[in-house]
N, C-alpha and C positions, 0 to 999 in steps of 0.2 A: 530401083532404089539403091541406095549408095549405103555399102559395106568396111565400118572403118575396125583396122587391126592394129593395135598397138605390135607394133613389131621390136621395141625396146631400146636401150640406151647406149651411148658410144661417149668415148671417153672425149675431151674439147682436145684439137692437138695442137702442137706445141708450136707459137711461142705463147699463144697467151695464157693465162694464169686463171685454170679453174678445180683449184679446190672447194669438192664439193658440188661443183655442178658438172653436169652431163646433157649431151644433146637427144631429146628426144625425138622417137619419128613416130608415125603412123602413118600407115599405109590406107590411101580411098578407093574402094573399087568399084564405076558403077556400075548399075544395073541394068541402065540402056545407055542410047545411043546419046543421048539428050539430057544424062547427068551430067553431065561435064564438060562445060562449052568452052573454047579457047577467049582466053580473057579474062571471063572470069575468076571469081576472087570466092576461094573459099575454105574458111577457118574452124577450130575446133577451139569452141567457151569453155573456160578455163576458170577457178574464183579469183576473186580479184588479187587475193593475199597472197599468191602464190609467187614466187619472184621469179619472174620470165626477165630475161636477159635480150635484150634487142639483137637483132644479126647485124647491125652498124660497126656494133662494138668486136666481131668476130669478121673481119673482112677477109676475103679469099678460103672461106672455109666452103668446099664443096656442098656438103649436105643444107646448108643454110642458103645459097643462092637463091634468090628471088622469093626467099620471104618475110612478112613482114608481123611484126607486131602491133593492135591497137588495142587501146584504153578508151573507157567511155568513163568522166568520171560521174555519172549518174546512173553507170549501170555497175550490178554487181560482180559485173562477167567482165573477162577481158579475153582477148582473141589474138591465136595463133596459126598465123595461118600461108596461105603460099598462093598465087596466079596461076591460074591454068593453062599449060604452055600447050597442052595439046588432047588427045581423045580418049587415052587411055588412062590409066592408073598412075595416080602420084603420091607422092611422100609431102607430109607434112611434115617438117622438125625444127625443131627452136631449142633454145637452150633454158635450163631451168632446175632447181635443186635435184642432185643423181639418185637423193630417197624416195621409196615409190610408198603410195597409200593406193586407194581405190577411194574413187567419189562420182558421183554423175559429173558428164562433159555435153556440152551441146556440139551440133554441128551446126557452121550456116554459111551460106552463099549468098553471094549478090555480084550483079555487074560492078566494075571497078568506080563507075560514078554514083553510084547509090548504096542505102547502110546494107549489111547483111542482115541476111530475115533466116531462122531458125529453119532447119530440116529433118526431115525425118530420116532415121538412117536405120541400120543394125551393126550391134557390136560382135562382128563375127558371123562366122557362116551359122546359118541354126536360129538367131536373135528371135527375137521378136523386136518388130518395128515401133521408135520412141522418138520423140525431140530428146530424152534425155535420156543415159545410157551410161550406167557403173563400169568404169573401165581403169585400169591401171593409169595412174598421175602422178604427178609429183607431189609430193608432200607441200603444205603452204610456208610462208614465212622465208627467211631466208636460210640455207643448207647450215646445219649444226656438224661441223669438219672438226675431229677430235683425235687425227691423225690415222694411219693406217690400222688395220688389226692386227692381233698379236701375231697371227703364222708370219707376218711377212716379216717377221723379227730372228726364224728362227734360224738358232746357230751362234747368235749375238753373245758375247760371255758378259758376266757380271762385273760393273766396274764396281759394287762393295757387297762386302755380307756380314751378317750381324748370327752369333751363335748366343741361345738362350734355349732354355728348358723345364717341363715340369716334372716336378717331384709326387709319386703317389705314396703315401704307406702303404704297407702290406700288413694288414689287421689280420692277427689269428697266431703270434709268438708272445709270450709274455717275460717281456727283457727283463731283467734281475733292477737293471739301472733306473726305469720308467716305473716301474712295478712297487720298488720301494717308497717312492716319492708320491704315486696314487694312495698307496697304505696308510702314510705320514698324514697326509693331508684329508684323506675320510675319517680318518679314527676308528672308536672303538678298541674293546680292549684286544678282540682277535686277530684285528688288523695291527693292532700294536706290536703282536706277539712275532708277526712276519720277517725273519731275519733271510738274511741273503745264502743261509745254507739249505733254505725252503727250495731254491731253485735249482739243484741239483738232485740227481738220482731219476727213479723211475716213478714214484710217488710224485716230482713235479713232472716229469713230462706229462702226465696222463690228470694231473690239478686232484690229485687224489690228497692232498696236504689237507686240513681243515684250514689255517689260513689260506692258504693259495683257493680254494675251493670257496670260501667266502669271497675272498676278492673278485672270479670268475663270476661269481654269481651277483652280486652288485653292480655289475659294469655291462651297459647296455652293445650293442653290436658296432655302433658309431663309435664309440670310444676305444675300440680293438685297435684304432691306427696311433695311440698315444701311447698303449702299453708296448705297440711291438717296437722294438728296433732294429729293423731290417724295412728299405724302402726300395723304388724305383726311380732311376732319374731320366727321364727319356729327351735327350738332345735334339734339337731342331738347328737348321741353319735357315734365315731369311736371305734369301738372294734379290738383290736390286740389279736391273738393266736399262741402258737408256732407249726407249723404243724410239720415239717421232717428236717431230716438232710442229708445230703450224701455231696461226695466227687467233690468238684471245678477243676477247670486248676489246671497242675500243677506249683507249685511255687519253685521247684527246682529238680535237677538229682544225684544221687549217682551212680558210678559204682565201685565194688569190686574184686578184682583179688582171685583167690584161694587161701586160707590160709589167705588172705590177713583182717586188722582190720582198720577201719576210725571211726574217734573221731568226731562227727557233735553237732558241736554248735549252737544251733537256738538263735538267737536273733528277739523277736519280740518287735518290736516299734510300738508306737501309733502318728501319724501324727497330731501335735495340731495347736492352733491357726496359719495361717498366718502369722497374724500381730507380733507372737512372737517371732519368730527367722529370719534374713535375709538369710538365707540360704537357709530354707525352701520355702521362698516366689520368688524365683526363680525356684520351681519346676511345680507349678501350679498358675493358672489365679488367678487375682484381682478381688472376688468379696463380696457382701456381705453374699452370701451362706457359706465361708468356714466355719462362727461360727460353723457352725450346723458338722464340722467333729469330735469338743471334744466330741459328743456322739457314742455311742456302738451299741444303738438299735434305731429300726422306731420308736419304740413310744415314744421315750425318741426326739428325732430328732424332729417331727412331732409337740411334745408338744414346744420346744424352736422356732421351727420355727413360733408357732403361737404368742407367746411372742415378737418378733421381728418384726412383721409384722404391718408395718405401717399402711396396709389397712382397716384393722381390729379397729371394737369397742371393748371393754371389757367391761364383765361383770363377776359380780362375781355369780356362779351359783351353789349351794349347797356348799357352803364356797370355792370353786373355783376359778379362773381365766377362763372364757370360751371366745374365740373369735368369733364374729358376723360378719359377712361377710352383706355388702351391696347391695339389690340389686334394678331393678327398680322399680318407683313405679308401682302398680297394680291399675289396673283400675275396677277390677275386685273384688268383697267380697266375693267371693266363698272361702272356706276352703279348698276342696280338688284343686282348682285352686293353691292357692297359696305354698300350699304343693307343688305338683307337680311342681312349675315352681322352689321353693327353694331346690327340691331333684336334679334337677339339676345341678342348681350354685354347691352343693356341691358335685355331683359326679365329675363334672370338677377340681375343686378346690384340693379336697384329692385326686385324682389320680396321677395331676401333681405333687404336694404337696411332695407323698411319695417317687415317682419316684427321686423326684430331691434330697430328702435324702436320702435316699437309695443309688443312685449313691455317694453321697460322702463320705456315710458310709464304700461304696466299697474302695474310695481311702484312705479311712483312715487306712489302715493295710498295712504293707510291712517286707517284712521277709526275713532276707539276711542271708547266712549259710557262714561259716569259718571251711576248713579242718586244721587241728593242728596236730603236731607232737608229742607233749606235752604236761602233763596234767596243765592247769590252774585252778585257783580259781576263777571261775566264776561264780556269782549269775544264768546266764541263763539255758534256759537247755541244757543238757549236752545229746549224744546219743552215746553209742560205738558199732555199727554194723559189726559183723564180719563173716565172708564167709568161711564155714567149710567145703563146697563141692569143688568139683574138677572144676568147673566151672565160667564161670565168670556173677557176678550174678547183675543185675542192680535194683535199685530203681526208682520210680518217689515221691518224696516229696507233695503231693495235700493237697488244704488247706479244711477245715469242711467247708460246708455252711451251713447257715439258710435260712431254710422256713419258712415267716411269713404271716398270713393267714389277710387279712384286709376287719369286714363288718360295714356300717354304717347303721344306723337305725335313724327314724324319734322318738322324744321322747317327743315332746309335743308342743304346739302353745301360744306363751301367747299375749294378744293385748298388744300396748305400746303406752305410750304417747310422743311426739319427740316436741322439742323445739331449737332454736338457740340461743347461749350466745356467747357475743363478749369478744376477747383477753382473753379466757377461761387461761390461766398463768402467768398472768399481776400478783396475789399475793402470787404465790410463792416462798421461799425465795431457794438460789441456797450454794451450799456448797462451800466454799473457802478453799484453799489449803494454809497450814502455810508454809513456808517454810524460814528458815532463810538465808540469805546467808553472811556466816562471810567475811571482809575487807579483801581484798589485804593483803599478807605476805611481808612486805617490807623490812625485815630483812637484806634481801641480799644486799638493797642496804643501800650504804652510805650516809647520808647526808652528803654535803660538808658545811666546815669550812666557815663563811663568810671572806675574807683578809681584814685583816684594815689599814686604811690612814696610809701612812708613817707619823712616828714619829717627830714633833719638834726635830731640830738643833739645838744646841748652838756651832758655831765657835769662838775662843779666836783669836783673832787679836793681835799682839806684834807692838805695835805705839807707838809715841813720840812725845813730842812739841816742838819746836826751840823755843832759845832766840833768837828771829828776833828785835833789835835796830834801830827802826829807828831815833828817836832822844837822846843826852843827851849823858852823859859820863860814863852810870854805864854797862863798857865794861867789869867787874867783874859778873856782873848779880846777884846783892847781892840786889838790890831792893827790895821793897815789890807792885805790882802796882794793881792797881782796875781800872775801867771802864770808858775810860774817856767819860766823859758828852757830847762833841761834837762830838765823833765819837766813838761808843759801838765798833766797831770792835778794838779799841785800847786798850790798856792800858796806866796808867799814874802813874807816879809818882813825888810828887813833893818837891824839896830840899828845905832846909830853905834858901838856897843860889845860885842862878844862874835859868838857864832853866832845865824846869821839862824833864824828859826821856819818853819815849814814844815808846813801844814795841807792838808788831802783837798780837792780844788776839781772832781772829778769825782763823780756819784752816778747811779745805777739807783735808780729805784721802780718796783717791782711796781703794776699797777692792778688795779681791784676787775675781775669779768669785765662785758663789753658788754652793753649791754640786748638782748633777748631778738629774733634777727631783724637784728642790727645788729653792725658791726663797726670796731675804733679805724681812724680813717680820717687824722687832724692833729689836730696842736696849734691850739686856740684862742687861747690866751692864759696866761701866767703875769705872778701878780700878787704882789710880795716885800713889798706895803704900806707901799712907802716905806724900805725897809732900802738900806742904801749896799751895791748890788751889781749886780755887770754881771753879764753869762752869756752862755752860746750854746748852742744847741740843734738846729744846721745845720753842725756842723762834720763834715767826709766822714767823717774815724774815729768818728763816734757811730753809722754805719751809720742805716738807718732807724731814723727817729726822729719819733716813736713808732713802738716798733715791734708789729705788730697779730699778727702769729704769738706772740710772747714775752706780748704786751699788757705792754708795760713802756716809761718814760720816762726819758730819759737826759738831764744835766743836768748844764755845766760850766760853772764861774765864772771869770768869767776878772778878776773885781775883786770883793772884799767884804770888809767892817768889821763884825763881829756886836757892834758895840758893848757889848761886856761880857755876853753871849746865851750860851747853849751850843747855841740853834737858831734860826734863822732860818726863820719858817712865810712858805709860800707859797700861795698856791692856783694847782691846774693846770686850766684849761678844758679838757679833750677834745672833739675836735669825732668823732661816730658816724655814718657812715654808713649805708642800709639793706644786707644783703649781697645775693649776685645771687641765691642761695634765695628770699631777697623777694620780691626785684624780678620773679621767675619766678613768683611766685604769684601778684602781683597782675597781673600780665600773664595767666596763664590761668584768674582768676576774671575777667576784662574779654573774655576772648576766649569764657568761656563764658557770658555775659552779650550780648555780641555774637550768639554763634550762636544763642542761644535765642530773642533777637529778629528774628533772620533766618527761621526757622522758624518762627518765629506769620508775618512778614509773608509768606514763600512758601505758606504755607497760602491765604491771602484773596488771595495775588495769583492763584495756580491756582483759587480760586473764581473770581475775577473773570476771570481767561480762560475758563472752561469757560461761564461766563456768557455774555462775549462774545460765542463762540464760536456757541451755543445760539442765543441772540438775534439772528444774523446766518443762523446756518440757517433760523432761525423766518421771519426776515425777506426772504430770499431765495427760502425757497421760497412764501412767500404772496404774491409778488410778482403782480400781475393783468398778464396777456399783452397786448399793444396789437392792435388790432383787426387782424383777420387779414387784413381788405382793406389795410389800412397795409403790413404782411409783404409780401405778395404784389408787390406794385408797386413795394416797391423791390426784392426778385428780383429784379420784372421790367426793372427799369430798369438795374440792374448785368448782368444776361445782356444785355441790348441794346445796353449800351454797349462788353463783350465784345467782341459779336460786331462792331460799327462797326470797333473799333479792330485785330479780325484781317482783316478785308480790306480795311481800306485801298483802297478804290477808287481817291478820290482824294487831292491831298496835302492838300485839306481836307477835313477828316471832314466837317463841316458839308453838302457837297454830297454825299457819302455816306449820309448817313440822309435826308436829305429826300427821294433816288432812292429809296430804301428806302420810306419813308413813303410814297410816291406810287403803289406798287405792290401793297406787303404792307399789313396792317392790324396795324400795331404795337401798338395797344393793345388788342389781343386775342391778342396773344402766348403762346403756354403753352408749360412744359416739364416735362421728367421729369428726376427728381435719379435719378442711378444709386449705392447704395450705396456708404459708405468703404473696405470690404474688397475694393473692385473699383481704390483707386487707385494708380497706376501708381510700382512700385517700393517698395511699402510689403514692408518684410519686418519680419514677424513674432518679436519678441522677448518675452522671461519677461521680467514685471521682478525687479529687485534691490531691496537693502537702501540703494542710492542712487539709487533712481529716485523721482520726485517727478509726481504730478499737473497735470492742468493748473491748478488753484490750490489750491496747496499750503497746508495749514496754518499760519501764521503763528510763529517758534520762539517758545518760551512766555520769558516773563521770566526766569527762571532760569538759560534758557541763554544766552542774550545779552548782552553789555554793555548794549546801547541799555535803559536804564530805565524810556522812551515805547514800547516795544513795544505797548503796550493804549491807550494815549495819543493819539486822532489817526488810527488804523488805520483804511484803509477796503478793500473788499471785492466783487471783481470780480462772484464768483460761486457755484458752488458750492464747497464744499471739501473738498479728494481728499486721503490721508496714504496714507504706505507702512506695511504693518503688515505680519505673518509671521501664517501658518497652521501649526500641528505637524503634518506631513504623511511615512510615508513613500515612501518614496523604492523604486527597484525592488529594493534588497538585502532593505527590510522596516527601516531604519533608519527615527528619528526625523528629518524633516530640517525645514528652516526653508521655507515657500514664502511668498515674497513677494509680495502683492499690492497695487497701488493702489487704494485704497477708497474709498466716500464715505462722507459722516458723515450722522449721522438722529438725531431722539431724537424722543421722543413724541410730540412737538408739528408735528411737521415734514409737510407733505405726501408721498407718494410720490415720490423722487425721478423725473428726467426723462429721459424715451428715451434711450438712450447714456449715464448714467452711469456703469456696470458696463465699460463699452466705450470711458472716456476721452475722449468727444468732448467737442469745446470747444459749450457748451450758452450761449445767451444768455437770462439769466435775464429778461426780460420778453418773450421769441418764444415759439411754440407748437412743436407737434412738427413739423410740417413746414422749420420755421426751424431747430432743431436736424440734421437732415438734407440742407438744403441748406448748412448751414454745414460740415457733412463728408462731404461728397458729393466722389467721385472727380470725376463731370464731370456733364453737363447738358445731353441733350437740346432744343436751342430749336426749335420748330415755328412759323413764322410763318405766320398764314391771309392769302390771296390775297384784296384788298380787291375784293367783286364788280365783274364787271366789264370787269376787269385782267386775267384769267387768260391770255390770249393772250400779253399783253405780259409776266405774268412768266415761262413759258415762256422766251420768247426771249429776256430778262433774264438769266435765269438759264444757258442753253447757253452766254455769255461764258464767250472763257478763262478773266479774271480771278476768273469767279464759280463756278461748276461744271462749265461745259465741254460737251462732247457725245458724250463716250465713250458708247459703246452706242446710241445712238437708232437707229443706223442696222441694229441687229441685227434679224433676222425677229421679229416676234411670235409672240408663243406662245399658239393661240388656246386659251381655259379652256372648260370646262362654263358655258353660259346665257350666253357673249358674243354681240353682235351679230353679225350678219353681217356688216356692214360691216367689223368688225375683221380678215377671212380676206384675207391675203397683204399686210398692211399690216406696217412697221413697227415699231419701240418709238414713234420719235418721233415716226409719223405720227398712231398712236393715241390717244395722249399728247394731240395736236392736235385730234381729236376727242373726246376725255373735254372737254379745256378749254372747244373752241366749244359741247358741251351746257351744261356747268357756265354758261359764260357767260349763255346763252340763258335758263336756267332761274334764276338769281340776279338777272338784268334784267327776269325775267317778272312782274311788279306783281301779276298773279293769284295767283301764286304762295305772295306774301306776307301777300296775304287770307289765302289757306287758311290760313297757316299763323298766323291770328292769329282764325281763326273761331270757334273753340272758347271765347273773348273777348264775342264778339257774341252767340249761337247758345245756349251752355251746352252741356250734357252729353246728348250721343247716345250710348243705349248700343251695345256691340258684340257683336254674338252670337259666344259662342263664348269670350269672353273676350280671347283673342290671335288675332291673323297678322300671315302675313309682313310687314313694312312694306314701302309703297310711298310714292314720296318724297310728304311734306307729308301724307300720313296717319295717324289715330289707331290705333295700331294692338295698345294694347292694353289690359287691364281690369281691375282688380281690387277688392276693399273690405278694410276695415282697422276692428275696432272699437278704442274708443280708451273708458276712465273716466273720469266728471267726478270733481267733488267736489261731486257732488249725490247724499241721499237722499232716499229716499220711502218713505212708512210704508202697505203694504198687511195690512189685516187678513185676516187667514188661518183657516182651522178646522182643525181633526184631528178621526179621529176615537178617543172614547179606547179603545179597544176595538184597534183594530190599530195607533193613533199615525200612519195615513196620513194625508194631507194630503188634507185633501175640497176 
């Protein structure tokens, strides 16, 4: 009976290319004379999925000589196997993924002209006899190649590192500065009574005070990390390495006909901002991660993400930026406690961390190929692949990946001092955007002409005067008569002989009617052409004269000689004015000539605001953010300056920070903003129909007098309007709800954290600058310059500064503290965390270790993680990352089942 031994795997050698796969062999041994005939063919059934590699494709390779691969596609098995060259024992080996699993294998033989029929064999000496037989295999599918393992890396230095850290309190001191501000804000009258001399002497260290002992007793165990002021900061550095490369999915397919040449154009693009193109922001999710796709690498990624991270203190650490991650307080002063419990916040923290850039570093590459018939000028690259064989020959396109190796290490512990400062951005000043916006182009329209009153009339009237006789004989009309004294309407004349004559010296003429629109308004003129006669036409009894109701003119002589006439012609000028019908008319064809031009220019002036408008949100929101190390340090310098001028040490501040300086390490200062909805006395109002934004819309020209509204405007920041939503109400009515809104149009980026929420936003700061600017208050943590830790202990137990309420209360010894902490103190403890801390920040060894990783390179860690121990690596992972590289590997199928051979 025939005896098969996996005897194991061998590397494919070189030149050809097998990443991922390895030659397998087994060994047949038979049992008689009659197992094993020359000629014979006989294979070991394999499943089908599994990717056996043909010995065609490996020519000249000893262990593969004379054998052969078959496929049945109706069977589930396929066979590897070898000719039997002679009596004794042979080797099976074929090539196929270098993972090993365990599965059942058949064996089977047959003569070289007929199929192979299954055998019964044993797997090893001892077996029991089977057609099928569990034995070491190759894994199925095709070999998952993810680059080498870590050992083969080691020694490699780190091409970057990123230094961030957490902060623990140390609960069980009751600062003078925390202490008062808990008092404040619980009330009560005993709480009231708590003045900042309560925290000196022996009465506070031991809470023997009645207010200090009230307060003690109020405040639960959790809230011990908010009264103390004294913390831990424990440093970490993340080290990046570039371990391997190999080959990804593929990213695109070429197939070539014989003879045949294709012209492959790679174009590779870089996936940017989001918020910069609307196109793109249709491809993928809305969130605040996508900044982080303008980078290339983890450490580049890793580093911006901690920049961005709200949660995060900053400090500046070896002229740095380093982020401080928060955690709870400890109740505990153990060192390796609090190491250990911050080695964990940070293994959680950078795993997800990388993870979630990493992934978007993945979607940040995409590569789209164009076959062409013809050559162009194209900057990209250019590839012309052509098929000189008789066959048709296939490509797969796969993209480079990176392996990047990621370990963090524990790098030092510093004590800190932590204090609270309110409205920490109240005296920042914020950047304003100039932006001019030039007036409405009114050019197009026309001003219209104003029409004026119809013009003054003069009509010439052709009239006459009759000799009308009433008495006397001068039927010649050759008199001369004047005005007679008992009746003005007459005239008279009187003879040296007989009765005087007596003629009509009064007259009405009817006039023609007024031209059209016009009405008798005076007399112009009357012209007798030189006839001998006086008259009046202003006498009170002729009433109006002309009179414009009658349209009639009256006319009395009060001297005339018709020289021998029986008429005397006159002409009357009538002077016409327009009437107020008119004048009403052309007053509101001028007023709708007015409006009509008012309304073409409110048309283009409302364009030109919404212009404005657009143009200033375009403009605002594409504003680029100042460098976030810039941000930071003036935080940091405005918290600092805070804090100088609330304790007043001395009455020169100047001598105040230097004391400060000499102690603490100032410019590595960090803090934490604690959110707007935490600040103190804020009550919560709807808005109305007259509530306005923090920059409010500017009133549109229309409604204004000011005619320069759009003229000269400039433009703080964003801009918020009140608008109404149709909403009802709890009856089920339609009601108005008012909200403060911002404005957006297509063009416009995403607006910024807290617009929806009214914060005052500085349009060239980041998010963290929008948060500190509306931030209730402000955690400051100063770290203790090594050292010093002794000295700022007993710095800090001043009255003037935090006091020593509680030091003198028992300790409370934790799980994993030293012994030495059992029947000590708060304060005494305190004194011993300090003089280690001390010992161990002056320890020069110290700070090799913690800079070895520098010199040394990359030691892997088995296991991946543990606990940290101070200045140890203590934990491990890898990250693959896409270039914008491909590679063209030619590939077979076969056509029969379309596997990949």
């Amino acid at each position: 009976m025939l005896t098969v031994t996996f005897t194991g795997r061998t590397a494919i050698p070189s030149p050809f290319v097998g990443a991922g796969y390895g030659i397998w062999s087994y060994k047949v041994d038979p049992g008689g004379p009659g197992d094993l005939q020359p000629g014979q063919r006989i294979a070991i059934g394999l499943p089908r999925d599994v990717d056996l590699r043909g010995p065609e494709q490996f020519p000249g390779v000893p262990l593969l000589e004379g054998s052969f691969v078959q496929r049945d596609t109706a069977s589930s098995r396929q066979w590897a196997g070898r000719v039997v060259g002679g009596t004794g024992n042979l080797t099976i080996s074929f090539v196929a993924p270098a993972y090993e699993t365990s599965y059942e294998v058949l064996l089977a033989k047959g003569p070289s002209s007929q199929n192979l029929t299954p055998a019964t064999f044993l797997a090893g000496a001892g077996g029991t006899p089977s057609t099928l037989q569990v034995m070491p295999a190759p894994v199925t599918g095709p070999p998952v190649f993810n680059g080498r393992p870590p050992a083969d890396f080691t020694g490699t230095l780190p091409y970057a590192s990123e230094v961030f850290g957490v902060y623990q309190p140390l609960a069980g001191w009751f600062g003078r500065q925390n202490s008062l501000r808990v008092a404040g804000a619980t009330g009560g009258d005993l709480l009231a009574r708590l003045a900042g001399e309560a925290f000196t002497g022996d009465r506070a260290r031991t809470l023997d005070g009645e207010a200090l002992g009230a307060l003690a007793a109020g405040l639960q165990d959790a809230t011990g990390g908010v009264l103390s002021p004294v913390g831990l900061v424990n440093l970490f550095r993340e080290y990046f390495f570039e371990f391997d490369t190999f080959l990804g999915a593929p990213a695109g397919h070429l197939w070539i006909s014989p003879g045949g040449t294709v012209e492959v154009v790679e174009t590779s693009t870089r996936r940017m901002l989001v918020e910069r193109t609307a196109e793109q922001s249709e491809e993928v999710s809305r969130k605040v991660e996508e900044s982080l796709t303008e980078q290339d690498d983890v450490a580049d990624a890793v580093k911006e993400d901690n920049a961005n991270d709200s949660t995060l203190g900053v400090s500046a650490t070896g002229g740095v930026n380093a982020g401080v991650y928060h955690a709870d307080a400890s109740a505990s002063f153990n060192l390796q406690t609090t190491v250990k419990r911050s080695s964990e916040q940070t293994h959680k923290h950078t795993r997800t961390q990388s993870a979630k850039v990493t992934s978007e570093i993945k979607r940040n590459y995409k590569t789209t190929f164009k076959t062409v018939t013809e050559t162009t000028d194209t900057s990209s690259r250019r590839y012309v692949v052509q098929n000189t064989s008789g066959e048709l020959v296939n490509y797969e396109l796969r993209r480079k990946m990176r392996k990047v190796g990621v370990q963090l290490q524990h790098i030092g512990t510093r004590l800190s001092w932590q204090v609270y400062l309110d409205a920490p951005g109240r005296d920042l000043g914020l950047g304003e955007l100039v932006h001019v916006a030039p007036a409405p182009d009114l050019t197009s329209v026309k001003k219209p002409d104003p029409v004026p009153y119809p013009g003054i009339q003069q009509v010439t009237h052709h009239l006459s005067v009759p000799f009308v006789l009433y008495q006397g004989a001068d039927d010649e009309a050759t008199d001369t008569y004047q005005t007679e004294p008992e009746n003005i309407d007459h005239g008279i004349f009187k003879p040296d002989v007989g009765a005087a004559d007596i003629i009509q010296f009064r007259f009405d003429y009817p006039l023609p009617p007024p031209p059209p629109g016009y009405a008798l308004s005076r007399i112009g003129s009357l012209d007798f052409h030189g006839a001998q006669v006086r008259f009046t036409t202003d006498a009170p009894d002729l009433g109006t004269n002309p009179d414009p109701v009658r349209n009639k003119l009256a006319v009395r002589l009060t001297y005339a000689n018709f020289a021998g006439n029986k008429f005397m012609p006159f002409d009357a000028i009538m002077v016409y004015e327009p009437t107020a019908e008119a004048r009403q008319a052309v007053d509101k064809a001028n007023k709708d000539a007015a409006d009509a031009y008012d309304a073409q220019v409110a048309v283009l002036q409302r364009e030109a605001y919404g212009n404005a408008v657009r143009d200033r949100l375009r403009l605002i929101s594409s504003t680029r953010p100042r460098p976030s190390q810039d941000l930071r340090a003036e935080e940091r310098q405005t918290v600092y300056g805070s804090l100088i001028d609330r304790l007043r040490l001395f009455q020169d501040p100047h001598l105040g920070s230097e004391l400060i300086r000499q102690i603490f390490d100032v410019d590595e200062m960090l803090y934490f903003v604690a959110p707007d909805y935490w600040r103190p006395g804020t009550v919560v109002t709807h808005p109305t129909k007259d509530s306005v934004g923090r920059y409010p819309v500017p009133a549109a020209p229309w409604t204004t007098p000011d005619p320069a509204v759009l003229a000269g405007q400039t433009v703080a920041g964003w801009y918020s309007h009140t608008d109404a939503d149709n909403a009802l109400d709890p009856q089920g009515h339609a009601t108005p709800e008012w909200r403060v809104n911002y404005l957006m149009t297509e063009e416009t980026q995403p607006a910024p954290l807290g617009s929806s929420l009214g914060w005052l936003i500085q349009a060239d700061g980041d998010r963290r600058r929008s948060e500190f600017l509306n931030a209730a208050w402000v955690k400051a943590v100063l770290p203790v310059r090594p050292g010093h830790e002794l000295d700022a202990l007993a710095w800090l137990a001043q009255a003037g500064v935090e006091g020593e309420a509680a030091l003198g209360v028992p300790y409370s010894v934790q799980a994993g503290d030293p012994p030495a902490y059992q029947g000590k103190t708060v304060g005494e403890v305190l004194r011993l965390l300090a003089t280690g801390l001390q010992a161990s920040n002056l320890d020069i060894s110290n700070t090799l270790t913690s800079e070895e990783v520098f010199e040394t390179g990359f030691d892997p860690l088995d296991g991946g993680f543990r606990p940290a121990a101070p200045y140890e690596v203590f934990d491990q992972w890898a990250e693959v990352l896409p270039t914008d590289q491909l590679v063209a590997v030619q590939v077979r199928y076969d056509p029969k089942t379309g596997q990949q051979l």
